[in-house]
N, C-alpha and C positions, 0 to 999 in steps of 0.2 A: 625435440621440443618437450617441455616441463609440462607434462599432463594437468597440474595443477592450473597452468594460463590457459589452455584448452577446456578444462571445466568453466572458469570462470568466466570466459565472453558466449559460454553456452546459459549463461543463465539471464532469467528475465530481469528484466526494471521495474518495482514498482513504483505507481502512482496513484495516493488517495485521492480519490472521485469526490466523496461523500462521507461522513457519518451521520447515520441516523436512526431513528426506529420507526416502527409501525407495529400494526396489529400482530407481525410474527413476533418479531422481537428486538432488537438491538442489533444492530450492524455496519460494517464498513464497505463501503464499494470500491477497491480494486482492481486497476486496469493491469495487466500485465501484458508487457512487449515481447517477444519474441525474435528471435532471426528472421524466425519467419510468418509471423503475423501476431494478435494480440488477443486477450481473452479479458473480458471483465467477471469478477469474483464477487460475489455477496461475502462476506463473512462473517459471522456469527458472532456478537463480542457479548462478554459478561456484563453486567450490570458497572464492577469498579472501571475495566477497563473501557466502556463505554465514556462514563462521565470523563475519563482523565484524557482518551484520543482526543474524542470532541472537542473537552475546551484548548487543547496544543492546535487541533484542525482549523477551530474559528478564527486563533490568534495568527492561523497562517506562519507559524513557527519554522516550518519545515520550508519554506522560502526562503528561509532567513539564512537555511545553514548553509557552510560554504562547502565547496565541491560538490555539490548535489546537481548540477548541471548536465 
């Protein structure tokens, strides 16, 4: 078996929750799935990549794209 397709159904799915900030600072909420169960991530974003996730997250962009299913 090609190691390569064994790495790759070991890795997670992400899924954006959220973008937003608060008093810490600017962030994204990431759910990640597992094999074997799921974690959610806060992530830290910068100020540029903030504004530009955001407004692609409101517009729901990443719904749109195909094979993402």
């Amino acid at each position: 078996m090609d190691n390569t397709m064994t790495r790759n159904r070991e890795l997670p799915q992400f899924e954006i929750l959220d973008v937003s900030k608060d008093d810490i600072g600017r962030y994204a909420k990431i759910k990640a799935i597992y094999p074997d169960g799921e974690i959610t991530i806060r992530w830290g974003l910068d100020s540029l990549t903030y504004v530009n996730l955001k407004s692609t997250f409101s517009a729901r962009v990443f719904d749109r794209m195909p094979n993402l299913n």
